[in-house]
Chimera marker file (.cmm) of the C-alpha trace (Angstrom):
<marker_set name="trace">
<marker id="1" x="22.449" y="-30.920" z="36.929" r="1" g="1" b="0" radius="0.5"/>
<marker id="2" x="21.914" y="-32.440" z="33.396" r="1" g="1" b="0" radius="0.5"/>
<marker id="3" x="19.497" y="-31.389" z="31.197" r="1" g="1" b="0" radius="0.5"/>
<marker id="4" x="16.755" y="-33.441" z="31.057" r="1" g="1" b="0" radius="0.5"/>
<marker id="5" x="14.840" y="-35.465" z="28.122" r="1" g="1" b="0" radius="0.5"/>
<marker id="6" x="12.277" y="-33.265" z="26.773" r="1" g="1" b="0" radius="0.5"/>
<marker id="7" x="13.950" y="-29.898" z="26.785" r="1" g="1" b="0" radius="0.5"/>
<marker id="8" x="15.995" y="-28.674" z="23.633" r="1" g="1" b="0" radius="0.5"/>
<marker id="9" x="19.654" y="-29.776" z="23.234" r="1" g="1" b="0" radius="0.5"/>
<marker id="10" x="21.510" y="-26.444" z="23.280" r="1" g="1" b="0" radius="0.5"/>
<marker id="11" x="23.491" y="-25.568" z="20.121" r="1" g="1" b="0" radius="0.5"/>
<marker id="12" x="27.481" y="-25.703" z="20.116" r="1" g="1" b="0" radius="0.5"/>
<marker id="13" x="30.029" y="-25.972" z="17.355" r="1" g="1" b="0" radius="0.5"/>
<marker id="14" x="33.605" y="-27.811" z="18.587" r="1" g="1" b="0" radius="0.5"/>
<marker id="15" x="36.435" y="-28.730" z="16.488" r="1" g="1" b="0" radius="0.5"/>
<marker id="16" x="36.932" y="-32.109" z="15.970" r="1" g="1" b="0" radius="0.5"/>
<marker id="17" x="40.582" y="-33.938" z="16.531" r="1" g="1" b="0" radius="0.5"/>
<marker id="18" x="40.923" y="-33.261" z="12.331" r="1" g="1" b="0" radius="0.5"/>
<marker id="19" x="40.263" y="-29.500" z="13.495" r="1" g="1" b="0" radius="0.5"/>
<marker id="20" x="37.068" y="-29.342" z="11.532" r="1" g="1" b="0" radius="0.5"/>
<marker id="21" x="34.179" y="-27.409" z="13.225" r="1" g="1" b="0" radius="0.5"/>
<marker id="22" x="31.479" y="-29.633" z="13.647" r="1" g="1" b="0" radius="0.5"/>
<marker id="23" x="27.896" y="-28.306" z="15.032" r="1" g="1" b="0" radius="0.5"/>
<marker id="24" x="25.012" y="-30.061" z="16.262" r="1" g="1" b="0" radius="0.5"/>
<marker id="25" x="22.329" y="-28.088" z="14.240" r="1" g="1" b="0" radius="0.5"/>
<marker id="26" x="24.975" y="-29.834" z="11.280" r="1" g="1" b="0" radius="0.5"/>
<marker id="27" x="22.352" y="-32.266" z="12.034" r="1" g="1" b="0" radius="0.5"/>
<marker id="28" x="19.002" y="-31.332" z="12.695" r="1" g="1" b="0" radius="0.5"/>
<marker id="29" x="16.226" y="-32.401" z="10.413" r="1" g="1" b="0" radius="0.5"/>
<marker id="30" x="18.872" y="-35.064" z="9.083" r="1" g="1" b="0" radius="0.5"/>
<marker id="31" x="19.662" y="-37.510" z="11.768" r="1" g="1" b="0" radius="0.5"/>
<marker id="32" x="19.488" y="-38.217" z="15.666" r="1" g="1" b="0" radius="0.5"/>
<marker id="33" x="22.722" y="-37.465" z="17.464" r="1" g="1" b="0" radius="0.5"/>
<marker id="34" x="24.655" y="-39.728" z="20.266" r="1" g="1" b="0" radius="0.5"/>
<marker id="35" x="26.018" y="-37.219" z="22.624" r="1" g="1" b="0" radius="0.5"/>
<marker id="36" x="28.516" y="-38.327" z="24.563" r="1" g="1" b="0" radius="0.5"/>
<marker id="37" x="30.716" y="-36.781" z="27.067" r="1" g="1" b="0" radius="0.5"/>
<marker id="38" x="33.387" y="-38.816" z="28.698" r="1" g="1" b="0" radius="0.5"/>
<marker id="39" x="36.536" y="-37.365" z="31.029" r="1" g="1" b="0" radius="0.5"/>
<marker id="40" x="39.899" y="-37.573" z="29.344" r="1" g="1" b="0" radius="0.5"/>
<marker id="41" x="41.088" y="-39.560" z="26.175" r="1" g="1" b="0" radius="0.5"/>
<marker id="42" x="43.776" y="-41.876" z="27.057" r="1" g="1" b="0" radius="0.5"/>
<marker id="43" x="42.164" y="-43.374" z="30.618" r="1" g="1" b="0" radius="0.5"/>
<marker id="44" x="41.507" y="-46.702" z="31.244" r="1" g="1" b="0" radius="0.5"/>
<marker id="45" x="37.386" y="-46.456" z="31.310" r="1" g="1" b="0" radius="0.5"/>
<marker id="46" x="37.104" y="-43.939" z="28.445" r="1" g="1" b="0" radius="0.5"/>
<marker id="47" x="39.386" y="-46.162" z="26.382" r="1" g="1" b="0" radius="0.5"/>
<marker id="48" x="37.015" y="-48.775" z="26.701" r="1" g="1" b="0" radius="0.5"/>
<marker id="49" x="33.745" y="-47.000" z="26.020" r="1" g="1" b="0" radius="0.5"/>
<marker id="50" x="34.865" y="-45.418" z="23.217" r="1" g="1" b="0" radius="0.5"/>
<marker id="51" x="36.855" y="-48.708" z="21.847" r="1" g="1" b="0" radius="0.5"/>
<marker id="52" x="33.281" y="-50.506" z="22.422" r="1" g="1" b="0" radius="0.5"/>
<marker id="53" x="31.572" y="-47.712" z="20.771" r="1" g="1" b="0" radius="0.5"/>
<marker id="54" x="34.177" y="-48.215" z="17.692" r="1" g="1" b="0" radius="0.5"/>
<marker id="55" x="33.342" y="-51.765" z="17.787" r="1" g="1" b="0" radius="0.5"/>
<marker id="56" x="29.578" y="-51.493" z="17.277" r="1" g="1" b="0" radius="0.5"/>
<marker id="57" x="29.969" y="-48.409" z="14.606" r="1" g="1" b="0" radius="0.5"/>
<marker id="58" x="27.256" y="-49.387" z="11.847" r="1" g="1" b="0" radius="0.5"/>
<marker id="59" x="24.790" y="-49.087" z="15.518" r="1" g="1" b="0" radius="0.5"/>
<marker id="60" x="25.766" y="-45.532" z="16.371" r="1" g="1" b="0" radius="0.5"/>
<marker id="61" x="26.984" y="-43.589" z="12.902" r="1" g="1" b="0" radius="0.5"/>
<marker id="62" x="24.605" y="-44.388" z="9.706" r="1" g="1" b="0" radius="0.5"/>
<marker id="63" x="21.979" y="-43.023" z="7.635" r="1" g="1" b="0" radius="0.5"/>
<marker id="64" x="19.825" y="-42.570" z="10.971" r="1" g="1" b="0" radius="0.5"/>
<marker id="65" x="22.332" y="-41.504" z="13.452" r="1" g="1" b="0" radius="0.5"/>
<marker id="66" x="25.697" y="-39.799" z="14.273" r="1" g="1" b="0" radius="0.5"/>
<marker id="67" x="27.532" y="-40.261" z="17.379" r="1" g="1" b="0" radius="0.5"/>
<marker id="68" x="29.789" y="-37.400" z="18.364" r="1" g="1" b="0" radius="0.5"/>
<marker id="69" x="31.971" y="-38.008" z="21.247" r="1" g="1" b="0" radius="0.5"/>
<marker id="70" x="33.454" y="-34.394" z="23.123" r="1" g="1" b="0" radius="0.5"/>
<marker id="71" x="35.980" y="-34.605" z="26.476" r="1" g="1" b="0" radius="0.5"/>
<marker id="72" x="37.862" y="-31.893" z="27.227" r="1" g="1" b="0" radius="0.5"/>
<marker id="73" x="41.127" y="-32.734" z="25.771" r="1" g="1" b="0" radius="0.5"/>
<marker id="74" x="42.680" y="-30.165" z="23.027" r="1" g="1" b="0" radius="0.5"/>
<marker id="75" x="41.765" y="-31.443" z="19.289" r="1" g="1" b="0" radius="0.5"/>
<marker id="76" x="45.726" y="-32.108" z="18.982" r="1" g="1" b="0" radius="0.5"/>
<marker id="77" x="45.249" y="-35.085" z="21.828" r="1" g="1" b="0" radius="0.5"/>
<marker id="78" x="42.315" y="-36.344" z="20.603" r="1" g="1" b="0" radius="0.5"/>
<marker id="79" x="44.207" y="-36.685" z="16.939" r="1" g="1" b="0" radius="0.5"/>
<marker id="80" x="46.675" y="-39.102" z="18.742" r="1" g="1" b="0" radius="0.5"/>
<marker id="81" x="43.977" y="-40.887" z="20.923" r="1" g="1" b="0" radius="0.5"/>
<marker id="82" x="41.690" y="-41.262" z="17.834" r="1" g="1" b="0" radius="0.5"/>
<marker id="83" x="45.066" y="-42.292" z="15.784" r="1" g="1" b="0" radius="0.5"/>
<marker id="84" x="45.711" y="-44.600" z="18.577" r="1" g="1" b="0" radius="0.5"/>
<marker id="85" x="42.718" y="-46.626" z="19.168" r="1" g="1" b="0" radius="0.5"/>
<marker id="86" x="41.215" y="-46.442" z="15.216" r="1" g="1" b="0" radius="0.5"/>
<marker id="87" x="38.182" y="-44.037" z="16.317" r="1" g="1" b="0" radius="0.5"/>
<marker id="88" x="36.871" y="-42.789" z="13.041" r="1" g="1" b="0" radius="0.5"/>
<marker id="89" x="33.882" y="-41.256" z="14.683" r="1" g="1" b="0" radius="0.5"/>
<marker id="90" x="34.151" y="-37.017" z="15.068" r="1" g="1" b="0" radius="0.5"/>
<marker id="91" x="35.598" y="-36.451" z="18.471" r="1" g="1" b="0" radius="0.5"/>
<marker id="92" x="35.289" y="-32.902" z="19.833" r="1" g="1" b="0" radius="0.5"/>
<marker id="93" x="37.442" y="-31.025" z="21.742" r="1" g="1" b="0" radius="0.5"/>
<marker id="94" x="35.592" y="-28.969" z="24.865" r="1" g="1" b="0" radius="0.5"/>
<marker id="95" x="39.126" y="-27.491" z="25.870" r="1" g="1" b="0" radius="0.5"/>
<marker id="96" x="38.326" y="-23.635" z="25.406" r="1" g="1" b="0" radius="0.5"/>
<marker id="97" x="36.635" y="-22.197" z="26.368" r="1" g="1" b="0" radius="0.5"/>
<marker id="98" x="37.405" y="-24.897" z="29.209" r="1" g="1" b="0" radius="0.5"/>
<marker id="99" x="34.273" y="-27.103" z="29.810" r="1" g="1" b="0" radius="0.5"/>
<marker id="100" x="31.641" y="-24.203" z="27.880" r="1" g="1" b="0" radius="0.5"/>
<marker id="101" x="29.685" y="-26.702" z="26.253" r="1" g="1" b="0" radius="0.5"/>
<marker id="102" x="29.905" y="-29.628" z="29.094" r="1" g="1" b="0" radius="0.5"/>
<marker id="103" x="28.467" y="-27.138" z="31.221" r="1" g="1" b="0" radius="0.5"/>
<marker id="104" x="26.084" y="-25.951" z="28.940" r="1" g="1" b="0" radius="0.5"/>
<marker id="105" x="24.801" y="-29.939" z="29.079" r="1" g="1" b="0" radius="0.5"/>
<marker id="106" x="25.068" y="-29.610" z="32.697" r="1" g="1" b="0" radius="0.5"/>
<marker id="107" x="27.983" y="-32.525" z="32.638" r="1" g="1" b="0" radius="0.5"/>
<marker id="108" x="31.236" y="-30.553" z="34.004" r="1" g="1" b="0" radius="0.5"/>
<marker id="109" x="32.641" y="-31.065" z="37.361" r="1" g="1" b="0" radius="0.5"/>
<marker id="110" x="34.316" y="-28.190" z="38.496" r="1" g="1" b="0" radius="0.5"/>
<marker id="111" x="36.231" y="-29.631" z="41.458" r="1" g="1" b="0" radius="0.5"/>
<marker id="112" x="37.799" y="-32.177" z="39.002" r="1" g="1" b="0" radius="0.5"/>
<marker id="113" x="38.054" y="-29.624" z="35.616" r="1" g="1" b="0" radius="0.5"/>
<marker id="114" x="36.291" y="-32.510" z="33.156" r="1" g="1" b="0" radius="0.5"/>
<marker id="115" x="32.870" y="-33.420" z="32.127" r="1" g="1" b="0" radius="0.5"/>
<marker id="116" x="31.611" y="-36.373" z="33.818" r="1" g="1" b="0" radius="0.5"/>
<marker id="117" x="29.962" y="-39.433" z="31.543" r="1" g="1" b="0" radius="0.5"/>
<marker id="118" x="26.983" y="-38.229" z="30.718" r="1" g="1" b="0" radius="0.5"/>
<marker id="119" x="25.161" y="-39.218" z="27.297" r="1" g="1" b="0" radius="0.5"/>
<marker id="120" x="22.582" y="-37.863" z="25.317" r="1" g="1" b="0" radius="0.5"/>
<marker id="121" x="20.330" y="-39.257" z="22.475" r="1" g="1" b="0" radius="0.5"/>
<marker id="122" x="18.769" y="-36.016" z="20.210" r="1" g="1" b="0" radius="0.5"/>
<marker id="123" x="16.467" y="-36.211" z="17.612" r="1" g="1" b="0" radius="0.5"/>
<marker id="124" x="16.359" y="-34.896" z="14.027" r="1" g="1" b="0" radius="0.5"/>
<marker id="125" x="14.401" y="-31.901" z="15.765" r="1" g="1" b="0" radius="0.5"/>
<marker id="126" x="16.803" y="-31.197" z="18.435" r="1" g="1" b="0" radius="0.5"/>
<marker id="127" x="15.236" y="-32.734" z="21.475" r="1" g="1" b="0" radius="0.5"/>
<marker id="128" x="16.990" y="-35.186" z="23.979" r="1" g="1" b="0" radius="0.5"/>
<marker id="129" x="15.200" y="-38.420" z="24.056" r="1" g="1" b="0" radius="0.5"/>
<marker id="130" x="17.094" y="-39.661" z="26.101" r="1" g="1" b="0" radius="0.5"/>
<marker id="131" x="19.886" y="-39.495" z="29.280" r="1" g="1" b="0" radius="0.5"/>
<marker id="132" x="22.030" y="-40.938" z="30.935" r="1" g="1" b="0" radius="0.5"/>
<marker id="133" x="24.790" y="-39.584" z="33.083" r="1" g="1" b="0" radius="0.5"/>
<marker id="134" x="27.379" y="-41.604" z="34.730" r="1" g="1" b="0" radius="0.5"/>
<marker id="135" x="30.387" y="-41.011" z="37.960" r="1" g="1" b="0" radius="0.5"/>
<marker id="136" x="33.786" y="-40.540" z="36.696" r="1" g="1" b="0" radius="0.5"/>
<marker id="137" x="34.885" y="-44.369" z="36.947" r="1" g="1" b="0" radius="0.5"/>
<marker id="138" x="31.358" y="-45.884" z="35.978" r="1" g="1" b="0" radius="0.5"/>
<marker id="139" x="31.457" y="-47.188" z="32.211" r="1" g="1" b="0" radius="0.5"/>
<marker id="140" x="28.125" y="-46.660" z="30.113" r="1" g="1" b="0" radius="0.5"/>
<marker id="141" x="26.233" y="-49.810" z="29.330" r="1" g="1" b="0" radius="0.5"/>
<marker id="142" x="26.097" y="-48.767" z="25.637" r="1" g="1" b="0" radius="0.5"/>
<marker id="143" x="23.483" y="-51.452" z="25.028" r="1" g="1" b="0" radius="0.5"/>
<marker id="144" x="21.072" y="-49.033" z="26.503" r="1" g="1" b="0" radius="0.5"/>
<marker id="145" x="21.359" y="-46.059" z="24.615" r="1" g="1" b="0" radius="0.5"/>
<marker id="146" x="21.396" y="-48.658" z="21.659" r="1" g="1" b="0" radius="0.5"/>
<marker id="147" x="17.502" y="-49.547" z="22.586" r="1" g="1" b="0" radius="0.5"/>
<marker id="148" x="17.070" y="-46.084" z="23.534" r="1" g="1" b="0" radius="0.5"/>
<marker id="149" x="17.907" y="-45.273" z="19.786" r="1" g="1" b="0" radius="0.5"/>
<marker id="150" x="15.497" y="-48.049" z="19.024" r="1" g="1" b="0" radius="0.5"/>
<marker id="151" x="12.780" y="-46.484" z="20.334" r="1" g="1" b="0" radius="0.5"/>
<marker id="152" x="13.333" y="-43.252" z="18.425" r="1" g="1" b="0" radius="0.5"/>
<link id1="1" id2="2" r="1" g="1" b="0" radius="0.2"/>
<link id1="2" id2="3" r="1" g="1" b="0" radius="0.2"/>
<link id1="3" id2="4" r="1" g="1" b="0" radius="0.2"/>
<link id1="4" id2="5" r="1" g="1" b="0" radius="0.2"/>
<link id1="5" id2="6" r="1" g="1" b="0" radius="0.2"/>
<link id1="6" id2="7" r="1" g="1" b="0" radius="0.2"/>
<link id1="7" id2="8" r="1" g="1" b="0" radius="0.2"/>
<link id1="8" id2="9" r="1" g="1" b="0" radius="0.2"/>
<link id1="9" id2="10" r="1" g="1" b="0" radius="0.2"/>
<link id1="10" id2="11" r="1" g="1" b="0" radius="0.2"/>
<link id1="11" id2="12" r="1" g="1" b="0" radius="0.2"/>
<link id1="12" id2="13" r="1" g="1" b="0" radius="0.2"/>
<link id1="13" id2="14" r="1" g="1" b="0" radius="0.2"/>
<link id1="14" id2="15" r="1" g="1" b="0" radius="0.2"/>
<link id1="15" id2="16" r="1" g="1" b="0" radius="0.2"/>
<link id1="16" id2="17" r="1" g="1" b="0" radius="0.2"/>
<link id1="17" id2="18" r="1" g="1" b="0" radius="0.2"/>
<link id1="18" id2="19" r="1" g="1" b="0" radius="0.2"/>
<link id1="19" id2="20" r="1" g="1" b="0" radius="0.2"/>
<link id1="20" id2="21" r="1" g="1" b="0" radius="0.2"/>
<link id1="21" id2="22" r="1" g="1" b="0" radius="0.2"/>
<link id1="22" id2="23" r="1" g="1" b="0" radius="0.2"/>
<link id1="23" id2="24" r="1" g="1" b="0" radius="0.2"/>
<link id1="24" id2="25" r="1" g="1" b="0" radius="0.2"/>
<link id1="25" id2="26" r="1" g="1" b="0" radius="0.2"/>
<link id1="26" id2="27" r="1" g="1" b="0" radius="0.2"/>
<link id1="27" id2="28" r="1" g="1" b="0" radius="0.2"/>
<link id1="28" id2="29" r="1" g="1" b="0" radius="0.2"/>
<link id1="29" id2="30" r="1" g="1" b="0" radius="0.2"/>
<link id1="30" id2="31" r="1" g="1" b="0" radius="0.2"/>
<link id1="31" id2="32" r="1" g="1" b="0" radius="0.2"/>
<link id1="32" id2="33" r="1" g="1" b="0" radius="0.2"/>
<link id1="33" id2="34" r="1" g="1" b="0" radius="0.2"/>
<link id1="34" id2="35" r="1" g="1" b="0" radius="0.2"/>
<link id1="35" id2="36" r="1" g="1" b="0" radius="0.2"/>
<link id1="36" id2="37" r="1" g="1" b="0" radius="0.2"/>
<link id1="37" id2="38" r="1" g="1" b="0" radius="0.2"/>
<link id1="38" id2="39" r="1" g="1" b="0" radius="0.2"/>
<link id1="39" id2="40" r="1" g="1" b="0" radius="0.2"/>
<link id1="40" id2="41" r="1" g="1" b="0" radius="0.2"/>
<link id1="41" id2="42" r="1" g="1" b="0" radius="0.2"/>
<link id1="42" id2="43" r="1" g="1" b="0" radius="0.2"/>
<link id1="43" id2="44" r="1" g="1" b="0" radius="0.2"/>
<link id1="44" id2="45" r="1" g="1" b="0" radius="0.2"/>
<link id1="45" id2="46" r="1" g="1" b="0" radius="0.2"/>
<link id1="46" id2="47" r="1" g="1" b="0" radius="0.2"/>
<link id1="47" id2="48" r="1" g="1" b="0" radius="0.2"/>
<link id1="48" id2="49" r="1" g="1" b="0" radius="0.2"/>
<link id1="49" id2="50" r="1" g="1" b="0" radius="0.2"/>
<link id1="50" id2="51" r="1" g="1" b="0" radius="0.2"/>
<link id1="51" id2="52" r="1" g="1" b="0" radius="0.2"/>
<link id1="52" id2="53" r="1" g="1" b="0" radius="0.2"/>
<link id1="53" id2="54" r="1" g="1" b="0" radius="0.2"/>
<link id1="54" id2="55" r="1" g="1" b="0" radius="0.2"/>
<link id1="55" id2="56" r="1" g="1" b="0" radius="0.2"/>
<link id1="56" id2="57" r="1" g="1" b="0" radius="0.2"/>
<link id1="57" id2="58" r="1" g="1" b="0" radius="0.2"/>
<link id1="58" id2="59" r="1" g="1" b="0" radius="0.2"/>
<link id1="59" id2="60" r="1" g="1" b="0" radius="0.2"/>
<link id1="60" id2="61" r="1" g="1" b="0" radius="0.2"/>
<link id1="61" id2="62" r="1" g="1" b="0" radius="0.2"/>
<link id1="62" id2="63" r="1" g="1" b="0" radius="0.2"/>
<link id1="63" id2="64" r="1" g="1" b="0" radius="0.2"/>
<link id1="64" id2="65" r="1" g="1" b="0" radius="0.2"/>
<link id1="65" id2="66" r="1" g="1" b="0" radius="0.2"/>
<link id1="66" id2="67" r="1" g="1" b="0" radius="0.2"/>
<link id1="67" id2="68" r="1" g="1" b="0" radius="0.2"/>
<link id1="68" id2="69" r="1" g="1" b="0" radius="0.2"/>
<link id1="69" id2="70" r="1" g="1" b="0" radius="0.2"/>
<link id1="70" id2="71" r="1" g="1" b="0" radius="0.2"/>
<link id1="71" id2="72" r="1" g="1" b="0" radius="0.2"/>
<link id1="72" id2="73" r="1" g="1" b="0" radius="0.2"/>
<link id1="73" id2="74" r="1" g="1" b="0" radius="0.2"/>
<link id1="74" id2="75" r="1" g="1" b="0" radius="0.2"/>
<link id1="75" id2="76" r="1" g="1" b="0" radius="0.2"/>
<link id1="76" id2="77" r="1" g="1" b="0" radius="0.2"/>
<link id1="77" id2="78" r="1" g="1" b="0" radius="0.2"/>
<link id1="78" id2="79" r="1" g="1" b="0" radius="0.2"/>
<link id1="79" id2="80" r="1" g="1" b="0" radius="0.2"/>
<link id1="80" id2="81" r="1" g="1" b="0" radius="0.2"/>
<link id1="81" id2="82" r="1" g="1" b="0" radius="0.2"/>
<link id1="82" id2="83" r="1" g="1" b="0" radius="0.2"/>
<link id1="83" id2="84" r="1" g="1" b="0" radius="0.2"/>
<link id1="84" id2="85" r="1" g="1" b="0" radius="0.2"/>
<link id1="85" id2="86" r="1" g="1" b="0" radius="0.2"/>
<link id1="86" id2="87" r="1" g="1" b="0" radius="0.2"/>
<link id1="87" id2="88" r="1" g="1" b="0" radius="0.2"/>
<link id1="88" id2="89" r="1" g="1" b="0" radius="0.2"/>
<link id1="89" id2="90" r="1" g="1" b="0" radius="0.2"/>
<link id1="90" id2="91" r="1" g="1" b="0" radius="0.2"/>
<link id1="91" id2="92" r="1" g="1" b="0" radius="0.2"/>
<link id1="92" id2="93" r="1" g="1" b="0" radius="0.2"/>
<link id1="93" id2="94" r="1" g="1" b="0" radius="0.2"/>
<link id1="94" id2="95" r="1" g="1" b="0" radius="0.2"/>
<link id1="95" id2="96" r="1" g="1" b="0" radius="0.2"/>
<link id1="96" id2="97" r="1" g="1" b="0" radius="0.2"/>
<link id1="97" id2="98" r="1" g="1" b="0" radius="0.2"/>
<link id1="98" id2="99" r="1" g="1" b="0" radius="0.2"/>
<link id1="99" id2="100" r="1" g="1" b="0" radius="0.2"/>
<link id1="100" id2="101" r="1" g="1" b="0" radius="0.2"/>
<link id1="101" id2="102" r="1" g="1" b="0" radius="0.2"/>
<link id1="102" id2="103" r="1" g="1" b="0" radius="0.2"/>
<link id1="103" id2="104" r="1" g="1" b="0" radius="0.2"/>
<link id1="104" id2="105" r="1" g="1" b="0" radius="0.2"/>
<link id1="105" id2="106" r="1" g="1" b="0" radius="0.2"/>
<link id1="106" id2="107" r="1" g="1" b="0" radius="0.2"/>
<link id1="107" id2="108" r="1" g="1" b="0" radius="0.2"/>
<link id1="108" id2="109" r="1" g="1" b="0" radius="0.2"/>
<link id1="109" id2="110" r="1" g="1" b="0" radius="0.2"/>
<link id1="110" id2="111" r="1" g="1" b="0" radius="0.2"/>
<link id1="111" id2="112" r="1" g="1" b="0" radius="0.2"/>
<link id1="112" id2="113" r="1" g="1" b="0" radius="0.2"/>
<link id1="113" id2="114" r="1" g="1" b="0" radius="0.2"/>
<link id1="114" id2="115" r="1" g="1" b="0" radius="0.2"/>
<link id1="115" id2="116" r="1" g="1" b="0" radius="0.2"/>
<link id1="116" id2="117" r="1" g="1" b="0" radius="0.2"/>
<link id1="117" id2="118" r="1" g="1" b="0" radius="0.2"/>
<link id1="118" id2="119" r="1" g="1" b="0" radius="0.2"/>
<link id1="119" id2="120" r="1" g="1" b="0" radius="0.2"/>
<link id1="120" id2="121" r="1" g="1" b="0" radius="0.2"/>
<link id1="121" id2="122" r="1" g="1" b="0" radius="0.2"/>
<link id1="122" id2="123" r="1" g="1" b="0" radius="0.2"/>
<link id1="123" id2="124" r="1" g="1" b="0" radius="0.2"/>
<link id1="124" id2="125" r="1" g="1" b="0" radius="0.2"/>
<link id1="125" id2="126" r="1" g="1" b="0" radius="0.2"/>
<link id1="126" id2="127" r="1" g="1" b="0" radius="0.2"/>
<link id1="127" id2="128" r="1" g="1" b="0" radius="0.2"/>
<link id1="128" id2="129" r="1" g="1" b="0" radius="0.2"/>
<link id1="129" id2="130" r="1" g="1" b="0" radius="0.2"/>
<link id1="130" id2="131" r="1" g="1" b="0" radius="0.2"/>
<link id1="131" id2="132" r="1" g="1" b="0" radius="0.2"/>
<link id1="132" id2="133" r="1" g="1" b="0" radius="0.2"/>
<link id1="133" id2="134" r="1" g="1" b="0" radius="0.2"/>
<link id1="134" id2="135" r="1" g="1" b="0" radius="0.2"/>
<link id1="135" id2="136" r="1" g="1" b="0" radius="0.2"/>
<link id1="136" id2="137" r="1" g="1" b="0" radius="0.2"/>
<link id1="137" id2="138" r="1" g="1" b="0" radius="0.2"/>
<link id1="138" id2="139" r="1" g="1" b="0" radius="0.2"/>
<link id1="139" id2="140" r="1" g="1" b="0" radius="0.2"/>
<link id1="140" id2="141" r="1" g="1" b="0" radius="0.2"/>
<link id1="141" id2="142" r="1" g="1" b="0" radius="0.2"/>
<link id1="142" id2="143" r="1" g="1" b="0" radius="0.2"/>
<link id1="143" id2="144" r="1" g="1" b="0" radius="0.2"/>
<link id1="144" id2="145" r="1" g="1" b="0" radius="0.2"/>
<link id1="145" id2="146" r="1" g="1" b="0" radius="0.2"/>
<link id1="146" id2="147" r="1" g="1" b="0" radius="0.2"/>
<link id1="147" id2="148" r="1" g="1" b="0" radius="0.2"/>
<link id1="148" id2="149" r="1" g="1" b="0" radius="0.2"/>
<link id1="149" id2="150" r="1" g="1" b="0" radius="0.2"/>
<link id1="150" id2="151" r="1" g="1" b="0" radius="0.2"/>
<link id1="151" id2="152" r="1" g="1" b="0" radius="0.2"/>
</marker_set>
């Protein structure tokens, strides 16, 4: 089950697909973080979402906010996916230990070995706001965790 709003966003540090380790505390008491975990890079849905999520940028990384997008894909497929599509936003690579921080989130589907699409809006303190979490071929309406942010 997914953590809820209200309880403290555990900690994690990934490497991104520029093999940079990137944290979440990087961010605490400096801006609110988009968490969002989606299945695979180079699917159909994900494409989209994360394509949208390029496409309304200055919403989801400024001053304010970071969004920081983590599948379980190694950071060398991510590098080609991000390459691919234009995605200058830090994706983060859950690969190993396999699914460690997706579970941590309570995201991860074990029968299928990926994290499901489950989002998360933390603030500056390290609290989730804000959740939503998704089936495997339901897109995010990213208009929502846009007001969500909003309300921040």
């Amino acid at each position: 089950m997914a953590i809820e709003a209200g309880t403290k966003a555990p900690d994690f540090t990934l490497k991104s697909q520029h093999g940079e380790a990137v944290s979440l505390s990087d961010f605490k008491g400096k801006k609110n973080v988009v968490l969002l975990f989606y299945p695979f890079a180079f699917t159909g849905v994900c494409t989209g979402e994360l394509c949208a999520l390029r496409d309304e940028l200055p919403t989801f990384v400024n001053d304010d906010v970071q969004l920081l997008a983590v599948s379980n894909d190694s950071p060398f497929a991510l590098r080609v996916f991000a390459d691919q599509e234009g995605l200058e936003y830090p994706l983060l690579s859950d690969f190993w230990p396999h699914g460690e921080v997706s579970r941590a989130f309570g995201v991860f589907d074990e029968e299928k070995g990926c994290a499901v699409r489950g989002t998360f809006i933390i603030d500056k303190e390290g609290v989730v706001r804000w959740t939503v979490v998704n089936g495997l071929p339901d897109a995010r309406d990213l208009t929502e965790y846009a007001k969500a942010l909003q309300n921040l």
